[in-house]
N, C-alpha and C positions, 0 to 999 in steps of 0.2 A: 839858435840852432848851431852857427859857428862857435858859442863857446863851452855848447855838452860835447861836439866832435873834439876841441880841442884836449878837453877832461877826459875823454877815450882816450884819444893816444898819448897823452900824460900816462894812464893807467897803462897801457899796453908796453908803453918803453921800459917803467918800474916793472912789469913780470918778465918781461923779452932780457932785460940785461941780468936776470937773477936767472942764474943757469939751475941750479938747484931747484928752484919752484916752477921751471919748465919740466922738470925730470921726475919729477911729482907729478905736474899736468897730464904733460902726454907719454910720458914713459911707463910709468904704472899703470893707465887702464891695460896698456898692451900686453905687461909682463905680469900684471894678477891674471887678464884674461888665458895668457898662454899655458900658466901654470894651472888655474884651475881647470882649462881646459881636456888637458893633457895629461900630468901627474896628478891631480887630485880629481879621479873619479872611479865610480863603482865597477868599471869595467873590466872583464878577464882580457888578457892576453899576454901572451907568450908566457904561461905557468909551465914550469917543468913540474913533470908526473912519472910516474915510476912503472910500470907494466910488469905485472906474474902473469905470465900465460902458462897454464899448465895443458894446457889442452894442442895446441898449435896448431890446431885445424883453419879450414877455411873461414868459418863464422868468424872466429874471434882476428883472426888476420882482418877480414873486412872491417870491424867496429875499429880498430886498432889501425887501421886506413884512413876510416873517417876522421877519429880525432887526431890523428897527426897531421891532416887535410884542412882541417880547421886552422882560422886563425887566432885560437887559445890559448891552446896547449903545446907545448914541444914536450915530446917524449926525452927525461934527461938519462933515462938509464934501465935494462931490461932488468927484472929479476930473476933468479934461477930455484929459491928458495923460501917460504913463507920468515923465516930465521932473517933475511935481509930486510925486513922489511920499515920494521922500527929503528935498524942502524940507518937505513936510506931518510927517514924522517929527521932524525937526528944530524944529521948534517946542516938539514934548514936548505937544502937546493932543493929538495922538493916539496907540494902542496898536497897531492894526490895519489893515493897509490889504487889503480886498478888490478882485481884479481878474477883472471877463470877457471870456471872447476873445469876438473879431467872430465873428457871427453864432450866438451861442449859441443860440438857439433851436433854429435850422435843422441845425445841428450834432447835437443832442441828440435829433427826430426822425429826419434821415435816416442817421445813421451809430452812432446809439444812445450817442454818446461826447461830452462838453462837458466842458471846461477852464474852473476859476477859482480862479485863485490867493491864497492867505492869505500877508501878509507882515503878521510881528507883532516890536515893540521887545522884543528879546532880552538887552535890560539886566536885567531880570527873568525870569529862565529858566522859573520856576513859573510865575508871570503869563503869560507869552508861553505858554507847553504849556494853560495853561487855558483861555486864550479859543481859542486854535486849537479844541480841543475841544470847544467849547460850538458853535464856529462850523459847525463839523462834522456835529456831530450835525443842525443847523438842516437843514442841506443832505442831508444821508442821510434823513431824514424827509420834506422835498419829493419826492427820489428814489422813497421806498419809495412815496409816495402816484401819484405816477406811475406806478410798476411796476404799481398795482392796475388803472389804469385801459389800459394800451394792454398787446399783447402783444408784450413784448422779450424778448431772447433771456434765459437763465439768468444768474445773479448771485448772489454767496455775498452773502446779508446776515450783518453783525454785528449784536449785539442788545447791548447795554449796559445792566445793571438796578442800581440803586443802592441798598442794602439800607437798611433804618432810616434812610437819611438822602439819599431823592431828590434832595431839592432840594439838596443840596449846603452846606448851610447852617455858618456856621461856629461857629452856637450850641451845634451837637451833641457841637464839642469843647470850648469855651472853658468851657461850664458846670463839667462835672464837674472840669477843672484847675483852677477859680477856687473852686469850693469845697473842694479838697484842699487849694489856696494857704492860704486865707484861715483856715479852721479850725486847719490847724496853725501857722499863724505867728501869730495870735492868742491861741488859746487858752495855748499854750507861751509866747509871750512877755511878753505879759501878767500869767500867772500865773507865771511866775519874777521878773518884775521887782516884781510886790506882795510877794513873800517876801521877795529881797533888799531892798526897802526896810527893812523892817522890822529887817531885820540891820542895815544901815547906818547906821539910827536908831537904833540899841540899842534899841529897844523889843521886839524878839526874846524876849528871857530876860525880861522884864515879863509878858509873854504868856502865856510859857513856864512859870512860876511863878503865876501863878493858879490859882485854883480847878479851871479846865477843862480836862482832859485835854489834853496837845502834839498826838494825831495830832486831835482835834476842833478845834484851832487850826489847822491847815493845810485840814480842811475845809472852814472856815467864809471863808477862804482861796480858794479853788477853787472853791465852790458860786454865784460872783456871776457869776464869768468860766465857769463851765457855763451858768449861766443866757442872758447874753449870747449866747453860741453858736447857744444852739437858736434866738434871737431873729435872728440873723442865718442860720442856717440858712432859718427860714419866709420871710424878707427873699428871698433869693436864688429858692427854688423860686418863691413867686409872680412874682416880675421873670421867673423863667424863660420860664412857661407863657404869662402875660399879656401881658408886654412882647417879649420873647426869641421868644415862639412854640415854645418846645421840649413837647411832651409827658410826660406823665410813663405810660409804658404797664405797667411793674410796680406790684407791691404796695407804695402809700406808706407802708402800715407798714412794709414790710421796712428801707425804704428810708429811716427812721425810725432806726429801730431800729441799723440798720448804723450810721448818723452817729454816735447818741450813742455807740455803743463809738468811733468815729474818737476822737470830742471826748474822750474817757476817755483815750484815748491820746497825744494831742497834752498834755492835761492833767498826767499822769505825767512825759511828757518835760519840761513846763516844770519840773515839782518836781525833776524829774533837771537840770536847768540852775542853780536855786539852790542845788543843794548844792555845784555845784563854781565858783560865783561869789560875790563880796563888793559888787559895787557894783552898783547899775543900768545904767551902762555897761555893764561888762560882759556882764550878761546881755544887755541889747541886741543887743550886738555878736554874742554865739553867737548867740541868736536869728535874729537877721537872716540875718548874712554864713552862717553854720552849718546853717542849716534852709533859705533863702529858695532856695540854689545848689542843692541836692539835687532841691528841689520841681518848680526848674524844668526842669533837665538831666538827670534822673534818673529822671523817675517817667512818663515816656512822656507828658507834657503837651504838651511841645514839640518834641519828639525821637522816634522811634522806637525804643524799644529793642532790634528786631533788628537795627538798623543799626548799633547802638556797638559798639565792641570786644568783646572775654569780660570782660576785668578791670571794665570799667563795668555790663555786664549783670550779673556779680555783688552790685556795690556796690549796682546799684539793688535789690537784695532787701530791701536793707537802710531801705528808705527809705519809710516807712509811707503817704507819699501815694500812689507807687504802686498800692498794694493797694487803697486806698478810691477809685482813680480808677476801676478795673478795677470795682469796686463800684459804682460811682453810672451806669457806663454800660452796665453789663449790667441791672441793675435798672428805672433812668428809660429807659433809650433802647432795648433790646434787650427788654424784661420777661420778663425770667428769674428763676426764683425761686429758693428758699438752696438747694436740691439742688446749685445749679451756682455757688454761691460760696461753700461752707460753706470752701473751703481758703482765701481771701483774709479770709475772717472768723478762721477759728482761728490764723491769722498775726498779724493787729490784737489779738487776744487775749492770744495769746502775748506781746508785743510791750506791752502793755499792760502784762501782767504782772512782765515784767522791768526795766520801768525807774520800777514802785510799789517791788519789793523791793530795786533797787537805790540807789532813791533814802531809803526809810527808814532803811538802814543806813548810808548816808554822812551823814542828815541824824544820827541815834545820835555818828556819831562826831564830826562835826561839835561836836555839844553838849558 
């Protein structure tokens, strides 16, 4: 036992004095999280939009309240003319241009009907369908609030309800993708490239021929960059909750507990990477280009999986973040408990397990 604790802090002083491979460790879950968090996601806010009021009545002053009320949109500029309104596009400061017909007000009392048109920059198709949207709903919400008070004829309302994630927010996906990212290209790559060192260096079969058992030298091996993990795991949930604003509504043990098997199994894979690489390059290279493409294409992070082909829906079975994204979002964001992911946990398990046995035997032969 005294000489695996010693092979730990041997391993720990080789990551602690490489300031570089700390700044990789714990600095990038923090800085992918903050970015994905923050700058890369689907949500509106602060769009400048353009307003034609031709009408200037009470109605449209009110809808024209809301959404400056909102926290969307900022109104960047009034129009006075249909003629400005393609030059106001053309600049590129605005997304949106809202217009009302003359005499909207009167419109809207006496004939129960008012017209106002959304014309939104369709270079961004998603962007363009979301503020339309958002701009929509403002206005069926004035409508509904009118309907309460005067008596107009019948109207089919729609009702739109946004389940676990009202607000539309884009944390509620970026989380659980950046800790699938980050856990498995970390821990995998990390712990194959400290192995391959070791080979590289001939210091391997030194190791190997001590005192300490070979599989207690791959532990002591792996127990630094487990440790790490869980350290960048707590990292990410606090930015989540605090920073992020995401909730955690399931069980944080399960939610616990699920990670460490992830990290077990991101772990295995990198052991499975050193036995079929010699250099650090190398494993890098599978590492990265090998794991990163899967993560991002593959595992529903970025992509929908019912949208890909069959042959891609297959391959992503294969792809363990998947399964632990599917996990971290039915747990933190849906809180559902293991009844309802025991099959994505005995997959990581599975999965787990096959590339410990597969990777002992290559390391055997290896030797």
């Amino acid at each position: 036992m005294k000489q695996l604790i010693t092979f730990i802090k041997k391993e720990f002083h080789h990551i602690l004095r490489d300031k570089r491979s700390m700044l990789v460790l714990i600095g990038l879950p923090v800085i992918q999280l903050l970015i994905f968090g923050f700058a890369i996601t689907n949500e509106v806010r602060n769009t400048n939009i353009a307003i034609l009021d031709n009408a200037k009545d009470e109605a449209t002053q009110n809808i024209i309240t809301r959404i400056e009320s909102s926290q969307y949109f900022d109104i960047d500029r009034t129009l006075k003319t249909n003629q400005q309104i393609e030059k106001a596009f053309k600049t590129g400061r605005i997304k949106v241009a809202i217009v009302f017909q003359q005499n909207f007000q009167n419109e809207l009392v006496h004939t129960n009907k008012a017209q106002l048109q959304i014309i939104a920059d369709a270079t961004d198709p998603n962007q363009a369908t979301t503020l339309t949207n958002y701009i929509s709903t403002i206005v069926m919400d004035y409508q509904s609030e009118l309907n309460q008070q005067n008596n107009l004829p019948y109207t089919i309302k729609t009702e739109m309800r946004m389940l676990y994630n009202p607000q539309l927010k884009g944390a509620y996906t970026s989380v659980p993708g950046v800790m699938g990212m980050i856990l498995l290209l970390i821990s995998a790559m990390m712990t194959s490239i400290a192995i391959v060192k070791e080979k590289e260096l001939g210091t391997m079969e030194i190791l190997l021929v001590s005192p300490m058992k070979p599989w207690l030298v791959i532990i002591s091996k792996v127990i630094p960059y487990f440790i790490i993990s869980l350290i960048n795991v707590a990292t990410i949930l606090i930015l989540s909750v605090f920073v992020l604003g995401l909730p955690i509504q399931g069980s944080l043990l399960l939610l616990i507990g699920s990670t460490i098997l992830y990290i077990f199994c991101a772990l295995s894979l990198g052991l499975l990477i050193s036995t079929v690489t010699d250099t650090q390059q190398a494993a890098m290279l599978i590492s990265l280009l090998g794991l990163m493409f899967p993560v991002v294409m593959l595992s529903g992070y970025a992509f929908p999986i019912a949208n890909m082909p069959l042959v891609l829906q297959v391959l992503s079975n294969f792809v363990p973040a998947k399964w632990y994204i599917i996990i971290v979002k039915g747990v933190m964001i849906k809180g559902i408990d293991i009844t309802q992911i025991w099959k994505e946990l005995l997959i990581l398990l599975m999965m787990t397990a096959i590339f410990l046995t597969i990777s002992v035997k290559r390391f055997k032969i290896r030797l």
